[in-house]
C-alpha positions as CSV (number, residue, x, y, z in Angstrom):
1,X,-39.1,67.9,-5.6
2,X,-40.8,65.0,-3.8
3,X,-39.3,62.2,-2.2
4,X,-41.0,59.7,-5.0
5,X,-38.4,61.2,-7.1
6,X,-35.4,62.1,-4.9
7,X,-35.2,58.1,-4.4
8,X,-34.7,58.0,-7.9
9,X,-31.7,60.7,-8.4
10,X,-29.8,60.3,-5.3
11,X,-29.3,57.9,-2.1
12,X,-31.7,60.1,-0.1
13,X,-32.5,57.8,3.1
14,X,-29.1,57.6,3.7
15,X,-28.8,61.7,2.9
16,X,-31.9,62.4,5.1
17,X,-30.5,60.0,8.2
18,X,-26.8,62.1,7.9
19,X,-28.7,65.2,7.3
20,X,-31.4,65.3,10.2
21,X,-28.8,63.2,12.9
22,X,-26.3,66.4,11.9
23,X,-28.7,68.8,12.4
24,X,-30.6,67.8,15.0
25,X,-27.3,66.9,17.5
26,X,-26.2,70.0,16.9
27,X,-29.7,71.7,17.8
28,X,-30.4,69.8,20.8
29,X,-26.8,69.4,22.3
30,X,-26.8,65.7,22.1
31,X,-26.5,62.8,19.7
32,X,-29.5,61.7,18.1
33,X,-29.8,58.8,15.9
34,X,-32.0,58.8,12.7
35,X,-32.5,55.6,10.6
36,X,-35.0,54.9,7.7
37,X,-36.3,52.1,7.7
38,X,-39.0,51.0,3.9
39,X,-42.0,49.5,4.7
40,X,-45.0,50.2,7.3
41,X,-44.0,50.8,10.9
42,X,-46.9,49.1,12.7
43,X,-44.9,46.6,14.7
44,X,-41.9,49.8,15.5
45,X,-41.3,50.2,19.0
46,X,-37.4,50.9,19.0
47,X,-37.0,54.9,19.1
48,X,-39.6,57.6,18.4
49,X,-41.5,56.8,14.6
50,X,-41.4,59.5,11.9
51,X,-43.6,58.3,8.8
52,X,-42.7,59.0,5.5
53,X,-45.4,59.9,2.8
54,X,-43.1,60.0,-0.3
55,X,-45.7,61.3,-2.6
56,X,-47.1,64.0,-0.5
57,X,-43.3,64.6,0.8
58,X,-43.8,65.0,4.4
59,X,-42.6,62.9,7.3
60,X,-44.1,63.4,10.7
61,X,-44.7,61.9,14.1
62,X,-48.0,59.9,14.2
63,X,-49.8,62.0,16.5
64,X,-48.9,64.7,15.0
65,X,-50.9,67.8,15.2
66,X,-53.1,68.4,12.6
67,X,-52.1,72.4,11.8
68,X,-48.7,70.8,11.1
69,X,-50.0,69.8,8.0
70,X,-51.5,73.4,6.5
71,X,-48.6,73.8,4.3
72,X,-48.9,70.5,2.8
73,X,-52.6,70.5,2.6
74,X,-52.6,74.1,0.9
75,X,-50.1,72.4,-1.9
76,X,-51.4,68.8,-2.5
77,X,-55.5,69.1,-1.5
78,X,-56.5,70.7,-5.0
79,X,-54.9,69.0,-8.3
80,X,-54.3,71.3,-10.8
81,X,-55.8,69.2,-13.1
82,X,-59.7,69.6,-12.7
83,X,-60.2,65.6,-13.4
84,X,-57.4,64.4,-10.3
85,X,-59.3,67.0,-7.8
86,X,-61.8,64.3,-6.0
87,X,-59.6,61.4,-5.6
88,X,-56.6,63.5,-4.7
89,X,-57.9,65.8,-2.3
90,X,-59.3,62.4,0.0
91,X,-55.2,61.4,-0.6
92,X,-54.4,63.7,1.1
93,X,-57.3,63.5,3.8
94,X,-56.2,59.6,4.9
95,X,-53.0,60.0,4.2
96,X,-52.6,62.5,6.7
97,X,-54.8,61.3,9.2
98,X,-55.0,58.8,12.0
99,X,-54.2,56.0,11.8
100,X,-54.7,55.8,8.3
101,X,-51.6,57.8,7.6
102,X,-49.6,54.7,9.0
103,X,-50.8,52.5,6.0
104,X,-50.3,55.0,3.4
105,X,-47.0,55.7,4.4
106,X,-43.8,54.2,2.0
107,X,-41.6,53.8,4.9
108,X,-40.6,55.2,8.3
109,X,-37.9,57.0,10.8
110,X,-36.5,55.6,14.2
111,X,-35.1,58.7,15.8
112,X,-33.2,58.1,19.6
113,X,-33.3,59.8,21.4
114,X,-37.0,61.5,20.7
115,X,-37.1,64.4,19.2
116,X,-38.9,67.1,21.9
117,X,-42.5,68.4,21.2
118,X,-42.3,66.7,17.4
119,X,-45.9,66.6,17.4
120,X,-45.6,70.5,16.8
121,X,-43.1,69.7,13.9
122,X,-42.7,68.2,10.0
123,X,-39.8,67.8,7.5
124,X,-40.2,68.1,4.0
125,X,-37.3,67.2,1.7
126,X,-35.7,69.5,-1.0
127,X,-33.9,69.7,-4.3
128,X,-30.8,71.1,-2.0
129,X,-32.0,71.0,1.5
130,X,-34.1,69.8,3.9
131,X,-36.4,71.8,5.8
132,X,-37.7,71.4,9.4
133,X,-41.3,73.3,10.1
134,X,-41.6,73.8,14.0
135,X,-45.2,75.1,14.6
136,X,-44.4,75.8,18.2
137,X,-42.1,78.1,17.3
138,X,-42.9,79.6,14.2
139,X,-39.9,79.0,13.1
140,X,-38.5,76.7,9.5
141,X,-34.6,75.3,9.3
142,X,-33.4,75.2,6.1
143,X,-30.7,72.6,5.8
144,X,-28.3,72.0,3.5
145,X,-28.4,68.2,2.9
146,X,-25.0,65.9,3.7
147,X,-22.5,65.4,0.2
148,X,-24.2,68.7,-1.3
149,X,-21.9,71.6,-1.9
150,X,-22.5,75.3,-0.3
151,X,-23.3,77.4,-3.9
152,X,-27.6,76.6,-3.2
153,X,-27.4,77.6,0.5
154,X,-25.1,80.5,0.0
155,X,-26.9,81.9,-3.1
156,X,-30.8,81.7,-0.7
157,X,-28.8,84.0,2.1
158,X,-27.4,85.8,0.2
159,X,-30.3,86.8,-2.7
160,X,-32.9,86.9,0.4
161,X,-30.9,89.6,2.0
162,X,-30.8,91.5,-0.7
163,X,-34.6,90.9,-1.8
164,X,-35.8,92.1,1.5
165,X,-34.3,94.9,1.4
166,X,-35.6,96.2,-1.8
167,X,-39.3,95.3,-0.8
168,X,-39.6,91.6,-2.0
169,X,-42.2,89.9,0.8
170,X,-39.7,87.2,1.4
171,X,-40.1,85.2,4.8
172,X,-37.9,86.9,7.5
173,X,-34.7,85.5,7.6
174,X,-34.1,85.2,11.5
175,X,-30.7,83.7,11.9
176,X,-28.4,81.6,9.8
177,X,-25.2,79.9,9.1
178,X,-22.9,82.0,7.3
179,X,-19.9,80.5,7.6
180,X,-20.0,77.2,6.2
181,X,-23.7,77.6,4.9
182,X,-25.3,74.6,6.4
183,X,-28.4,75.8,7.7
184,X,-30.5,79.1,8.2
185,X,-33.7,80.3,10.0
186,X,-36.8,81.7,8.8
187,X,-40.2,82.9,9.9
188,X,-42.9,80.2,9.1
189,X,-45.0,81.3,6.5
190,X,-47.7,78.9,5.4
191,X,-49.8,80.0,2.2
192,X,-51.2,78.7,-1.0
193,X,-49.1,78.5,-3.8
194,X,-51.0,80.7,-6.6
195,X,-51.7,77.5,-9.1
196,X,-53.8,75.8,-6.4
197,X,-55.7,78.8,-6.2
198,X,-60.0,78.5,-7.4
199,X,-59.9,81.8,-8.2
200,X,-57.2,82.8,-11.2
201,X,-57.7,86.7,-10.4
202,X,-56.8,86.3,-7.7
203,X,-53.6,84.3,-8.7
204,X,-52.7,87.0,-11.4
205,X,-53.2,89.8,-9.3
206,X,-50.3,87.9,-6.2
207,X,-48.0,87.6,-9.5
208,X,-48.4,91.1,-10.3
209,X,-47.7,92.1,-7.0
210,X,-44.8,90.2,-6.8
211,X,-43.2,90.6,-10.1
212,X,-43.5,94.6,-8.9
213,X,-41.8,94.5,-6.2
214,X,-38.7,92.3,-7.9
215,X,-38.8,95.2,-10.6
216,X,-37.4,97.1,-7.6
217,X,-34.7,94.5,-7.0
218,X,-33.7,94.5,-10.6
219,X,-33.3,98.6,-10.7
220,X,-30.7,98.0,-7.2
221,X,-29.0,95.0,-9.5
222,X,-28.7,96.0,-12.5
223,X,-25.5,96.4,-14.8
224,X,-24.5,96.4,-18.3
225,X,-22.5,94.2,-21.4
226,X,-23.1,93.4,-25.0
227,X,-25.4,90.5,-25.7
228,X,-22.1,89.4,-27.6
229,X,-20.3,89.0,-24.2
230,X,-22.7,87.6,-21.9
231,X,-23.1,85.0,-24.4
232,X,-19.7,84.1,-24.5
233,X,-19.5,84.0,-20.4
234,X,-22.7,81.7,-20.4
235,X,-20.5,79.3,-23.1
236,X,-17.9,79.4,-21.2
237,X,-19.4,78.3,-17.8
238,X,-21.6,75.5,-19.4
239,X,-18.5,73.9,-21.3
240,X,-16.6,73.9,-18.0
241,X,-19.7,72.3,-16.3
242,X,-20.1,69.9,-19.0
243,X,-16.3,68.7,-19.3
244,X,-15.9,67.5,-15.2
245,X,-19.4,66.5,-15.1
246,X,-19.5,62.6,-14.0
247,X,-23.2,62.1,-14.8
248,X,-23.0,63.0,-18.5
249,X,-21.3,60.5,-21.0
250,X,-19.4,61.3,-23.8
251,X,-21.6,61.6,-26.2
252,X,-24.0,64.1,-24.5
253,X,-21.0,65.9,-23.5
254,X,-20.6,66.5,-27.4
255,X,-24.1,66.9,-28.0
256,X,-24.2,69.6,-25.4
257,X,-20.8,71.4,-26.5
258,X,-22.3,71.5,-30.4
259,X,-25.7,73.1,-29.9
260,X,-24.0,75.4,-27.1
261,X,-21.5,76.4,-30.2
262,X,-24.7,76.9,-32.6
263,X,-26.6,78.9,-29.6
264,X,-23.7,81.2,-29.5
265,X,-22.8,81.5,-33.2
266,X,-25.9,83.5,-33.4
267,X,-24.9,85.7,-30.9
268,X,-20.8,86.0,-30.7
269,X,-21.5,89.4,-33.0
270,X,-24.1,90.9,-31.7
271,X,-22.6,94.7,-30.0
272,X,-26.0,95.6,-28.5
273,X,-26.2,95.8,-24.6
274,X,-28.3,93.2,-22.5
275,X,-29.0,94.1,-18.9
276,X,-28.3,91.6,-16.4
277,X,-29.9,92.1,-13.3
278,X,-30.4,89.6,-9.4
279,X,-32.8,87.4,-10.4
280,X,-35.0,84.7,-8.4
281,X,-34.2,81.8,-11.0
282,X,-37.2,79.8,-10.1
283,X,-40.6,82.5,-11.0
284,X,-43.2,79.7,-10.7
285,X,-46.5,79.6,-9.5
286,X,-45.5,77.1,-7.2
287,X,-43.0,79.5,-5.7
288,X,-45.3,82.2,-5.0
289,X,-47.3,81.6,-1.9
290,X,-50.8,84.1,-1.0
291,X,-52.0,84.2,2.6
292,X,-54.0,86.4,4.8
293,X,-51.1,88.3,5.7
294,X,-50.3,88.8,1.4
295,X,-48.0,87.3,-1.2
296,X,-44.3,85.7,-0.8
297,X,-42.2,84.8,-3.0
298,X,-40.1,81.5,-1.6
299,X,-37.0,78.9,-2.5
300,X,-34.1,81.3,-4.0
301,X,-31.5,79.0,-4.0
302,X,-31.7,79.4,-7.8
303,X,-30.8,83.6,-7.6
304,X,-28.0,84.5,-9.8
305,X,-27.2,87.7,-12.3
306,X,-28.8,86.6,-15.6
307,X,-30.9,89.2,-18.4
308,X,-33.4,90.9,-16.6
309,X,-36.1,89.7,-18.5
310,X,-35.3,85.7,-17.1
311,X,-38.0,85.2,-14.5
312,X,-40.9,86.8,-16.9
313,X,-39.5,84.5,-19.3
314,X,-39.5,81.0,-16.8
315,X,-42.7,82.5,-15.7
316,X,-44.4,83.2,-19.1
317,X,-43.2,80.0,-21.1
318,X,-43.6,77.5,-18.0
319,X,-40.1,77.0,-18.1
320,X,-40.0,74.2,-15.4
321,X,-42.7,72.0,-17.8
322,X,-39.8,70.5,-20.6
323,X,-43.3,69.3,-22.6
324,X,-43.7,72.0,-25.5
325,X,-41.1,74.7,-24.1
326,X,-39.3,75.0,-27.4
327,X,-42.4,75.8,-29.1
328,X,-43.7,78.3,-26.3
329,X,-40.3,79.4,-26.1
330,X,-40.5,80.3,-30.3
331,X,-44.4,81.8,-30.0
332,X,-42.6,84.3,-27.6
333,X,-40.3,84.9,-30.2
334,X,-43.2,85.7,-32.8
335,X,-45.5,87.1,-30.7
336,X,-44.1,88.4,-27.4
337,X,-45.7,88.0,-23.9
338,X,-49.2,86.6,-23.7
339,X,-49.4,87.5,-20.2
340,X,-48.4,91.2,-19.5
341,X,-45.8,91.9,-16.2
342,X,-45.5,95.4,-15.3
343,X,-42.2,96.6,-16.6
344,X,-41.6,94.2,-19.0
345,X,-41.9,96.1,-22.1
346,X,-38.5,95.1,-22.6
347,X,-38.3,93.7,-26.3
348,X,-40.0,96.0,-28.6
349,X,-38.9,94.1,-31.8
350,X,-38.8,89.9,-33.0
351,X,-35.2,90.0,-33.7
352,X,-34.7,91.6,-30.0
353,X,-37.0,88.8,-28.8
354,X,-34.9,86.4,-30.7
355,X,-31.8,87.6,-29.0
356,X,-33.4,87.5,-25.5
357,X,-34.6,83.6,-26.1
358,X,-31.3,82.4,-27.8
359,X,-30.0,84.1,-24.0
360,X,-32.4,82.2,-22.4
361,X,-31.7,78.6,-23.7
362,X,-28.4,79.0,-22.9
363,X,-29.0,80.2,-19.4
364,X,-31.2,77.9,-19.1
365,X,-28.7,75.0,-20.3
366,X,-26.5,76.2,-17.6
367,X,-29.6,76.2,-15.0
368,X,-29.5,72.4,-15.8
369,X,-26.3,71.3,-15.5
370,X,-26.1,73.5,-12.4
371,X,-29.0,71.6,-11.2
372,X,-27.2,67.7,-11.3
373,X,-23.7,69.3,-10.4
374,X,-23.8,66.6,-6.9
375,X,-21.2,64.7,-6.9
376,X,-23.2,62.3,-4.6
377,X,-26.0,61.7,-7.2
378,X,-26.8,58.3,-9.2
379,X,-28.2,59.7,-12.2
380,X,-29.3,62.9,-13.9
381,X,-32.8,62.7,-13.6
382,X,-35.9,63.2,-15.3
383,X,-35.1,66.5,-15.8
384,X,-31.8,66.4,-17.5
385,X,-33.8,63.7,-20.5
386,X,-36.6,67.0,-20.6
387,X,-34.6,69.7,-20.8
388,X,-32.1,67.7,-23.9
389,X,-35.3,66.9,-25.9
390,X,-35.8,70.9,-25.5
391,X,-32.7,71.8,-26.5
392,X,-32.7,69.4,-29.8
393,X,-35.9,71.0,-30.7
394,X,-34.8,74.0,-30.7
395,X,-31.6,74.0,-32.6
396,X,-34.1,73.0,-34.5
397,X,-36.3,75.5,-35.1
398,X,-33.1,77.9,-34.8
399,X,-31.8,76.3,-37.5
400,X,-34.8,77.4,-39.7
401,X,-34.8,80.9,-38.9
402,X,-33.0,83.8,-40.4
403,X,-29.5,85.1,-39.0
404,X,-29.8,88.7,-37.4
């Protein structure tokens, strides 16, 4: 998530300044200072200047190197939309570049004392955490931002762990924090992430790679329980969400609880098995990076045990786009996969599909409310308002269709 919209959910200067003084002190042995300051830091002499570029979400030292920047080029130079592609790819140019990058910068860091060889180095903010490239190094930190609770951190370590050792090209975890969760250490991996690819063969052929190897981290996962059951477990854990949440007000609190009741009402009876299996919880394009060295699959903060058909499913129906999902959710239903994953064949009939989707919503209710579950945010986000329209539309359509 970029820093254009962080500003908007949560008190993020104040997070990054607790965050990165934390972290830092720690790392370096002595206390160091971070304050964000809005506005242009032409005229900053006090401390060492990190700028802030909200919308390409990267801060960085003025002189910084200009390698430091691969992983931000590779994400932001090519639009996805074919009509943004000119105008955003020289963005990113000046924006990046001295000293242009000073005047196209939303505000700025004063960091005392300097953070060593920083010219080598970036930050770019997180949903969850902050991360810390240091090029020198090779190395990323990964750390947990200041007022977030452990469950994002603890599930990455943990899921990573376990992904590696079934095959998954995840970047090496080299150390981490596994006490209080705070922080861990990976390889740096830079690559493109597949929907900035020109070539979509390409693209299709580093998700079919992937998705393979986390078919091997399903089979290590994997257990058993009626469709009826997990249903009710999903219910229950999204009404206890929903009744301590302090972002929600009454009335989506009983908006929520009633189409969670009309979700499961369509399941409670149903004696067939689903199987749940570890899965990554965010299977995006955006998550699945392709370099010379081959494909990786990054951010699994978001790996739990769901159905083990879930990250076709967010992959498939782009899940993480509210705008139409409903309705992409519901051709699924009719029609099944348009784009084939090996091992996937795992709904050989519409009412099966129908099961597998009503599973979905919910899970995907809870994914939500999991989501905004920091008690230091201001509001729910952009997100939250998508995904409700979503689930109105399809009660909706649920509501229209046959019982079975």
């Amino acid at each position: 998530m970029r820093i254009s919209l962080l500003l908007e959910r949560e008190p993020f200067p104040s997070i990054l300044e607790e965050t990165l003084s934390r972290f830092w002190s720690h790392h370096f042995g002595q206390g160091i200072t971070v304050r964000w300051q809005n506005g242009r830091s032409l005229n900053h002499t006090q401390g060492q200047t990190w700028l802030v570029n909200a919308y390409l979400n990267a801060i960085f030292v003025p002189d910084a190197q200009p390698t430091v920047f691969d992983p931000i080029r590779r994400e932001f130079s090519r639009s996805p939309v074919w009509w943004k592609r000119p105008l955003q790819a020289v963005y990113v140019q000046t924006a990046l570049s001295r000293p242009t990058a000073q005047w196209l910068a939303q505000a700025y860091l004063s960091v005392s004392p300097s953070v060593p060889q920083a010219q080598a180095q970036l930050v770019i903010a997180g949903n969850h955490k902050i991360r810390w490239l240091d090029r020198h190094e090779g190395k990323v930190y990964g750390i947990r931002k200041t007022g977030f609770h452990d469950q994002f951190m603890r599930q990455e370590i943990e899921a990573r762990q376990q992904a590696t050792a079934c095959g998954v090209s995840v970047p090496a975890l080299l150390s981490a924090d596994e006490e209080s969760y705070s922080w861990f250490c990976e390889q740096l991996v830079s690559g493109t992430p597949i929907n900035r690819l020109t070539d979509q063969q390409q693209a299709n052929a580093a998700v079919q790679q992937v998705y393979t190897a986390l078919t091997n981290l399903y089979a290590q996962t994997e257990t058993q329980m009626s469709i009826g059951e997990y249903a009710a477990m999903l219910q229950r854990r999204i009404l206890a969400l929903v009744d301590s949440h302090h972002l929600l007000t009454e009335g989506e609190k009983t908006i929520v609880r009633q189409q969670v009741a009309q979700l499961g009402e369509r399941l409670d009876a149903v004696t067939a098995p689903v199987t749940l299996a570890l899965t990554h919880g965010d299977f995006q394009p955006a998550n699945i990076l392709l370099n010379e060295a081959g494909v990786w699959l990054i951010d699994w903060e978001y790996a739990a045990q769901r159905q083990i058909g879930y990250d076709a499913l967010v992959y498939h129906c782009a899940a993480r786009f509210p705008a139409g999902l409903a309705q992409r959710v519901q051709r699924f239903v009719t029609a099944g996969l348009s784009r084939s994953l090996p091992g996937t064949v795992l709904w050989p009939t519409e009412a099966a599909r129908q099961h597998s989707a009503t599973l979905f919503m919910l899970e995907e209710t809870l994914f939500q409310l999991t989501q905004i579950n920091q008690p230091i945010f201001i509001t729910a986000g952009a997100g939250w308002i998508g995904w409700k329209q979503v689930m109105t539309q399809w009660t909706t359509i649920l509501w229209e269709q046959p019982v079975g």
